[in-house]
C-alpha positions as CSV (number, residue, x, y, z in Angstrom):
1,X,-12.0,11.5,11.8
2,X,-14.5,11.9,8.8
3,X,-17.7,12.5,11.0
4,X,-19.1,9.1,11.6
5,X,-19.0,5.3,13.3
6,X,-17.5,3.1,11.1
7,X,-16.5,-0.8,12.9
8,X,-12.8,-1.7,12.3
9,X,-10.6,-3.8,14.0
10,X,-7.1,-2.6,13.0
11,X,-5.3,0.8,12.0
12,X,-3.5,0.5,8.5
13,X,0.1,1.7,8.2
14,X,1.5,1.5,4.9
15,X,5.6,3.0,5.1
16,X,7.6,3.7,2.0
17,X,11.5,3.2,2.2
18,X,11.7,1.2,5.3
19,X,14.7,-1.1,4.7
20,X,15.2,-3.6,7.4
21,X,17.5,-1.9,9.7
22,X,14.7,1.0,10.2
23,X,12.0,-1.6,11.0
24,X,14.6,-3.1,12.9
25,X,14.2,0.2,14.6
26,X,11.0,1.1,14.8
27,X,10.2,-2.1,16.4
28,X,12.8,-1.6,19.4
29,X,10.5,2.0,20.0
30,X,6.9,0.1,19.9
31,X,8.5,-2.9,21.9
32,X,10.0,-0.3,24.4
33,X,6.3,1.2,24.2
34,X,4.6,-1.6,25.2
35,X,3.8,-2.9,21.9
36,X,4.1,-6.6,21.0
37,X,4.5,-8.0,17.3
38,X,2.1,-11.0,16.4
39,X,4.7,-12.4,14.3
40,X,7.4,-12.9,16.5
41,X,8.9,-11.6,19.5
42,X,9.9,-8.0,19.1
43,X,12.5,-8.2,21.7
44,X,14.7,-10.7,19.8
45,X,16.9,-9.2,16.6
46,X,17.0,-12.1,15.0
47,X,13.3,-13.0,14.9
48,X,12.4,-9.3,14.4
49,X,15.2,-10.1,10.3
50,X,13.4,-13.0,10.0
51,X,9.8,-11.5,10.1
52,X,11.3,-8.5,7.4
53,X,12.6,-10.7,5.0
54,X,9.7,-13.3,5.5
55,X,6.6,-11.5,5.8
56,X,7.5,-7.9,4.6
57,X,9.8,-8.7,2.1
58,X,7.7,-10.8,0.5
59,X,4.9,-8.4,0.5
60,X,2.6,-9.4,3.5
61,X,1.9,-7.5,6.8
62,X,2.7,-7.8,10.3
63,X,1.0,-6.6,13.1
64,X,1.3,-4.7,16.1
65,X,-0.9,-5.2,19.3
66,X,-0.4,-3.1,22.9
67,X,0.5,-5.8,25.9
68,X,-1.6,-8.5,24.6
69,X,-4.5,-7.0,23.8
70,X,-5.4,-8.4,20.4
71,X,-8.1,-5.4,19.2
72,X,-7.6,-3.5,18.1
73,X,-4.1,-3.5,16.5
74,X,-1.9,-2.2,13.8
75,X,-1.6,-3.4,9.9
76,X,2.0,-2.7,9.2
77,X,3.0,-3.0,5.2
78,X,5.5,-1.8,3.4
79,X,4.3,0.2,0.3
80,X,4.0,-2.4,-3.1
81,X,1.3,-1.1,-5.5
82,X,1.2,2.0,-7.4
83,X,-1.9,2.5,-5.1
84,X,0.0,2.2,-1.7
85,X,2.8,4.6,-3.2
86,X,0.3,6.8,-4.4
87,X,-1.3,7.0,-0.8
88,X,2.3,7.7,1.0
89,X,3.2,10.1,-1.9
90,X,0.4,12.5,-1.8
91,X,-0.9,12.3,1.8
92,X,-2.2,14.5,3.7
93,X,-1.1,15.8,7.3
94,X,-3.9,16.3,10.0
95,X,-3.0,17.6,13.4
96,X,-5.0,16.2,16.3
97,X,-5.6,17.9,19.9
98,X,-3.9,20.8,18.4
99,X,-0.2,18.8,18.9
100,X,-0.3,15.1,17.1
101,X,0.6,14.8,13.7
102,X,-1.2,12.2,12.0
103,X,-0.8,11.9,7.6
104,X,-3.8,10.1,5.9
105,X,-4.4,8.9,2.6
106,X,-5.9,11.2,0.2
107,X,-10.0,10.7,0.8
108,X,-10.6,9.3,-2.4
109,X,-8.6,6.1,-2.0
């Protein structure tokens, strides 16, 4: 996006104000689009509550891989630090092939 290579292994997505009935959610739409949770098995409710309270409530990450393909794959976290608020608070929308929406962190972070 900036101009140049840069190696990494995983896409960082930090939400803000995702209680676990909207993860709860938004893992039935990446299980139903061929996304699989490393954690657990994104097809079972009770594992998906388990992996909120354990892992994201607790203030780890999960992540995210598409039909068992391990890189690269998504960092899921749930905004903590005044950094990671910061970053969803004042982001910054980029729009890709002229129809994706995409928000970034502000540059400097």
């Amino acid at each position: 996006m900036f101009g140049r290579s840069r190696r990494s292994d995983d896409i960082d997505f930090i939400a803000y104000g995702v209680g676990e009935e909207k993860f709860l959610e938004l893992c039935r739409r990446l299980g139903g689009a061929g996304f699989e949770l490393m954690q657990g098995d994104i097809s079972s409710e009770e594992s998906l509550r388990r992996i909120y309270r354990e892992y994201l409530g607790q203030g780890y990450s999960v992540r995210f891989m598409y039909r068992g393909t391990i890189l690269p794959n998504i960092e899921f976290k749930l905004a903590r630090t005044r950094y990671q608020i910061y970053s969803v608070e004042n982001c910054y929308e980029v729009v890709l092939n002229n129809s994706f929406r995409l928000r970034i962190a502000p540059i400097e972070l």
